[in-house]
PANU-97453 format. One line per 2 residues: number of its first residue (from 1); for each residue x negated, y negated, z negated of C-alpha. Coordinates in steps of 0.1 Angstrom, whole numbers. Each point is the difference from the previous one (the first is absolute). Example, Ala and Ser with C-alpha at 12.3 -4.5 7.8 and 13.67 -1.06 7.14 Angstrom:
REM PANU-97453
1> -123:45:-78 ~ -14:-34:7
This chain:
REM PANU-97453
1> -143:376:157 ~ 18:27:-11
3> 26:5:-33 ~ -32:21:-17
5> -31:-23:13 ~ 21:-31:-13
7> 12:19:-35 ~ -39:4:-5
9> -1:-35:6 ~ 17:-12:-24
11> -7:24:-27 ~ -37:-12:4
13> 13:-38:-3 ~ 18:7:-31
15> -31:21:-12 ~ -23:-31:7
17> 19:-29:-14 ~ 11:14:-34
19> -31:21:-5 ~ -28:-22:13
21> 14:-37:4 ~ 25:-5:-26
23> -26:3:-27 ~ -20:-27:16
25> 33:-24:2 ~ -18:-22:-29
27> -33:-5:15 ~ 6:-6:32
29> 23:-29:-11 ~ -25:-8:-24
31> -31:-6:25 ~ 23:-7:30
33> -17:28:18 ~ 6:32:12
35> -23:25:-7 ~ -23:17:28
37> 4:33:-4 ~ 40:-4:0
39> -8:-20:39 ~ -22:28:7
41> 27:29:-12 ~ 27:-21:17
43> -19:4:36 ~ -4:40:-8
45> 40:3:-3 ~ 9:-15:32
47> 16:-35:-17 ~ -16:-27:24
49> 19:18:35 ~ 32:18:-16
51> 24:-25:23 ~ -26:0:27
53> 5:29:28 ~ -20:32:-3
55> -19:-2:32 ~ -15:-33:-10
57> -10:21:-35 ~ 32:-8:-24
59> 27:20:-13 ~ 26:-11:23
61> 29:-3:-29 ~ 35:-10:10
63> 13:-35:-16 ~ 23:29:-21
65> -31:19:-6 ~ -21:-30:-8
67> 26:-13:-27 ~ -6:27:-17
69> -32:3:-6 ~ 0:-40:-11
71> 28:14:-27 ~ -27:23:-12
73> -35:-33:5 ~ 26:-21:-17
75> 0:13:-35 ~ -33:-17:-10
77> -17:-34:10 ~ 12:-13:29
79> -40:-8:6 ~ -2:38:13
81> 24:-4:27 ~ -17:-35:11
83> -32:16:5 ~ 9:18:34
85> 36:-17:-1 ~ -11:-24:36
87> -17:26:16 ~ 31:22:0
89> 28:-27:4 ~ -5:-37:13
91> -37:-2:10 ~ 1:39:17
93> 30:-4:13 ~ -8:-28:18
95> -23:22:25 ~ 24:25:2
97> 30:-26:9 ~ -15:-22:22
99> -39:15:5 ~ -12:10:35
101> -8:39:3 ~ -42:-15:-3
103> 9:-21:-31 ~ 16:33:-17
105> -23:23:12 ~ -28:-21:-19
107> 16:-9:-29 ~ 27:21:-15
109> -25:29:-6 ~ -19:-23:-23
111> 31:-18:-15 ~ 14:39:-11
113> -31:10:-7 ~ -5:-26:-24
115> -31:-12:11 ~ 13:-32:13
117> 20:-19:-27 ~ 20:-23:25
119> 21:-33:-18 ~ 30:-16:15
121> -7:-38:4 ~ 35:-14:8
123> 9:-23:-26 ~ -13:-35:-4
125> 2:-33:-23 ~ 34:-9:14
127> 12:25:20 ~ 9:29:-24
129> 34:10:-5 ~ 1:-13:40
131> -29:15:19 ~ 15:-16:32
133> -16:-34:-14 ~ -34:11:-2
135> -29:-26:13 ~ -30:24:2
137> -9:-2:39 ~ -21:15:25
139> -12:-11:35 ~ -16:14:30
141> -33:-8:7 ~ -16:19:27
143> 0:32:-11 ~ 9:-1:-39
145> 26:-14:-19 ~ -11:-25:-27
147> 19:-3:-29 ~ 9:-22:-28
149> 23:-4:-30 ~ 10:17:-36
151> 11:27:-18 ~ 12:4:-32
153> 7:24:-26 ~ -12:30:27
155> -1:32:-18 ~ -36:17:2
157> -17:-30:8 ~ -28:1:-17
159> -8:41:13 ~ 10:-1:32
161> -17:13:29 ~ 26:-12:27
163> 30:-29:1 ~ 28:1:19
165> 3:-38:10 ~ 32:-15:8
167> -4:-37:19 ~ 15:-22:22
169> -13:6:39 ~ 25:-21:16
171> 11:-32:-18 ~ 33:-12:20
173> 15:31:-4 ~ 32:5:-24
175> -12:6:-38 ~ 9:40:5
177> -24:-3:31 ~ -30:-8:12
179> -16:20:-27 ~ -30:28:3
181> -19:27:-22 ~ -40:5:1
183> -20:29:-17 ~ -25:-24:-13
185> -29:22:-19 ~ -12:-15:-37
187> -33:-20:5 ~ 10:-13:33
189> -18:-36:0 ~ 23:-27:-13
191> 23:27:-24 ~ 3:-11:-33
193> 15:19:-29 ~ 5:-18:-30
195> -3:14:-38 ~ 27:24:-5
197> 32:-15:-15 ~ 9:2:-39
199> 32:12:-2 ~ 28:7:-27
201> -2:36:7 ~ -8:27:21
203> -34:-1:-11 ~ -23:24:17
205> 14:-11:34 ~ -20:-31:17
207> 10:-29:23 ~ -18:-25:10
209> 4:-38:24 ~ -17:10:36
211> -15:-27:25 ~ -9:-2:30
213> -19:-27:16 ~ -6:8:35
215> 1:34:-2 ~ -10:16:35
217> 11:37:8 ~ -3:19:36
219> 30:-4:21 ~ 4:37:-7
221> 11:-10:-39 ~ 37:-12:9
223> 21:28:-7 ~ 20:18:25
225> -22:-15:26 ~ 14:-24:29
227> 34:13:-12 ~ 1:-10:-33
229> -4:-35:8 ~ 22:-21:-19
231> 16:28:-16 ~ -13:2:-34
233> 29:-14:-23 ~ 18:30:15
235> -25:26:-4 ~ -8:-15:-40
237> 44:0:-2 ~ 0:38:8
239> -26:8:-26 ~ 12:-18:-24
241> 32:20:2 ~ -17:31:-5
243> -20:-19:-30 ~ 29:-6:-18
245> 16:31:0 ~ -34:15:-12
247> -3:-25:-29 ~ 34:5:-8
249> -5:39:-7 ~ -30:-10:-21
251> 25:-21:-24 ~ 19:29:-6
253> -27:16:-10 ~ -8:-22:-22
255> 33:-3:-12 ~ -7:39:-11
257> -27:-5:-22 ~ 16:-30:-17
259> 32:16:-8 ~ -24:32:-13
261> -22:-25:-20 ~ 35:-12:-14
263> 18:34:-11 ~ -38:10:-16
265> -4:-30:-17 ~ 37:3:-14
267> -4:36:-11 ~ -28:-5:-22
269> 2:-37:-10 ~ 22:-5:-32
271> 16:-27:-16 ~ 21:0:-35
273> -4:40:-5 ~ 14:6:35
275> -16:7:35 ~ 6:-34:23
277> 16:29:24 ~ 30:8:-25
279> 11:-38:8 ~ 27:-4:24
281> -15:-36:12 ~ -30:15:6
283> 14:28:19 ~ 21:-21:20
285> -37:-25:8 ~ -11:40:16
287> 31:13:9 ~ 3:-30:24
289> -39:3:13 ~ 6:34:8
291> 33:-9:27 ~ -24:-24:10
293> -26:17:11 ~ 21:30:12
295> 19:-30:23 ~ -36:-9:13
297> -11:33:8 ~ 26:8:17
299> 4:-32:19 ~ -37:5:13
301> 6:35:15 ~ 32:-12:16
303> -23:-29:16 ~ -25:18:8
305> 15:31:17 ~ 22:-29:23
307> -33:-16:7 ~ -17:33:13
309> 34:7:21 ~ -3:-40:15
311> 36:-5:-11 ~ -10:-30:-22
313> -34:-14:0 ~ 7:-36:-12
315> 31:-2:-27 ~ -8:35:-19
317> -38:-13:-6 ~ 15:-29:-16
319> 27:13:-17 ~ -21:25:-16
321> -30:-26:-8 ~ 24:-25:-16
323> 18:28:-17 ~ -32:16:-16
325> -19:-33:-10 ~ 27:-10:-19
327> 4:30:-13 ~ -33:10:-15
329> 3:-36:-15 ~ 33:6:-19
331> -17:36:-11 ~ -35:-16:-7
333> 19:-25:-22 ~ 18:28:-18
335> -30:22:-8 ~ -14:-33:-18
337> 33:-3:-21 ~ 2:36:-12
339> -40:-4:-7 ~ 8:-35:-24
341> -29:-18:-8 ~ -19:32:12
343> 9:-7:33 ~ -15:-31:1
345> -32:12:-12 ~ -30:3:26
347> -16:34:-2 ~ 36:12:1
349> 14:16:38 ~ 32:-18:-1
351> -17:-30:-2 ~ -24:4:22
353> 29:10:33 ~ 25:-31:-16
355> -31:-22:15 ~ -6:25:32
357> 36:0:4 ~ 6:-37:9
359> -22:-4:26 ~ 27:26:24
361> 27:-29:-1 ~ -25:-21:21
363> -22:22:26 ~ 12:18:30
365> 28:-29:2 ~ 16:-18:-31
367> 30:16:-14 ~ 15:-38:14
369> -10:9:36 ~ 9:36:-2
371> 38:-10:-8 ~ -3:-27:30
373> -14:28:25 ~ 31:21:-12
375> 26:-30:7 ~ -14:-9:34
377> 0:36:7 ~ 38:6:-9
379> 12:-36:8 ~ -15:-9:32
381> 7:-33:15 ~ 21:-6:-32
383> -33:-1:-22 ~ -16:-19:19
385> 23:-34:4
């Protein structure tokens, strides 16, 4: 895409979030729902295939390009991004990591297109912040893998049309090993998705428990073929990477709004005679959101534009991830104490991302096993014992 088509891009983004979603921020937190015709406009613009290549119908964005147009979907419920967040990152990328040329050529039309809404099912009950420990397995029986196990807290759930399944297809090999990925379709017989998950925030986005209790798919199902036998934790490792580099450029854009919600609530809110903005406590509370989120932003294009060049695919992700979680956290907190009690209000924004916010310490990789991927990285054998 060139400098013009992608400056369009963006403008339009921008255009669309502070014109058309922003104003429904309440609601949709409110009925936990996003509304249809913001899906439907979503599709229109391109949103579910931006990361996925043009021939298979996306916009074929860079990681630097990609980064930011999250800085600009960041500004407002972080709902929006979730919507067509897995069929551009972990779930899409899957196919286009590890799919055979078949598997794509199906598939990633309808994933950018929007059509398909595909879900990531990695996680499970106990094996979380360490994939490699997952149970979920799958035999071969004839000519279809059977498959059975758990998911939990998989994002989409409940709308899916299509799961990426991770499980276990060879049980005596190391944890890292042995472990395969199936395009399993929703309704399969024996897939289960369980109520959608009542969270502390984020509300809008859904996630649900999935089963499956001898669920049979076509030998053709296991991604990547023959070839991607037992190679699934690497395949899930790689998107991940590119998953947390993507959520870290939507912190920062949500870092934005928050410091903006900040300096307009200080510039009109008064207390004793004087504008809240005149204090110096206060301006230091925005004064240090601001370096914040400047840090972040630019911490996110540096990791980004190494990821696109392959110099670092594995320590920038989760430098930049640990960096930004923490960091919308520390600005998220802020924006509550220069709002006072109004802060703590629902109804009011800064409220409403303080609960949004917390959830980014946790997903794509705690900020605890982002600083052990780091160590490991640097250390080597040393970190390791």
């Amino acid at each position: 895409m060139d400098a013009t088509d992608f400056a369009a891009v963006l403008s339009e983004a921008r255009r669309f979030v502070r014109e058309r979603v922003v104003p429904l921020e309440a609601e949709i937190d409110e009925k936990d729902e996003m509304p249809a015709e913001i899906r439907e406009a979503a599709k229109q613009m391109g949103l579910y295939g931006f990361a996925l290549p043009e021939e298979y119908g996306g916009l074929g964005l860079s990681m630097y390009e990609e980064a930011q147009l999250m800085f600009e979907l960041g500004y407002t419920t972080p709902s929006l991004r979730s919507m067509f967040g897995t069929n551009n990152g972990i779930a899409g990328h899957v196919l286009m990591v590890g799919g055979t040329e078949e598997q794509k050529a199906e598939w990633l039309p309808k994933i950018a297109s929007g059509d398909v809404l595909a879900s990531f099912a990695l996680t499970e009950p106990e094996a979380g912040s360490d994939p490699s420990t997952l149970t979920t397995r799958a035999h071969l029986e004839g000519d279809e893998w059977v498959i059975n196990g758990a998911k939990r807290y998989i994002t989409n759930a409940p709308l899916a049309d299509m799961f990426m399944v991770f499980a276990r297809t060879d049980p005596d090999a190391r944890r890292t090993r042995g472990i395969s990925t199936f395009l399993v379709p929703a309704g399969t017989p024996g897939l289960t998705v369980a109520p959608k998950d009542h969270k502390m925030g984020q509300f809008g986005a859904w996630t649900a428990d999935v089963y499956f209790d001898d669920v049979r798919v076509p030998a053709a199902a296991l991604v990547g073929g023959e070839d991607g036998l037992n190679r699934g934790f690497s395949t899930a490792m790689g998107c991940i990477a590119h998953g947390r580099v993507h959520i870290s450029a939507l912190m920062v854009g949500m870092a934005e709004r928050l410091v903006d919600e900040s300096v307009a609530y200080a510039s009109t809110r008064k207390q004793s005679g004087k504008l809240i903005g005149s204090f110096q406590l206060v301006q230091g509370l925005i004064a240090d959101s601001m370096t914040d989120y400047y840090a972040g932003r630019a911490t996110v294009l540096e990791a980004a534009r190494r990821f696109d060049s392959g110099e670092d695919t594995k320590i920038g992700p989760s430098c930049t991830k640990y960096f930004a979680s923490e960091m919308v956290w520390r600005v998220a907190d802020r924006a509550v104490q220069v709002h006072g009690g109004a802060g703590y209000m629902r109804g009011v924004a800064v409220e409403r991302f303080y609960r949004d916010a917390r959830l980014f310490r946790i997903y794509e990789g705690t900020s605890q096993i982002q600083q052990v991927i780091i160590a490991k990285a640097l250390l080597g054998e040393v970190a390791r014992g």
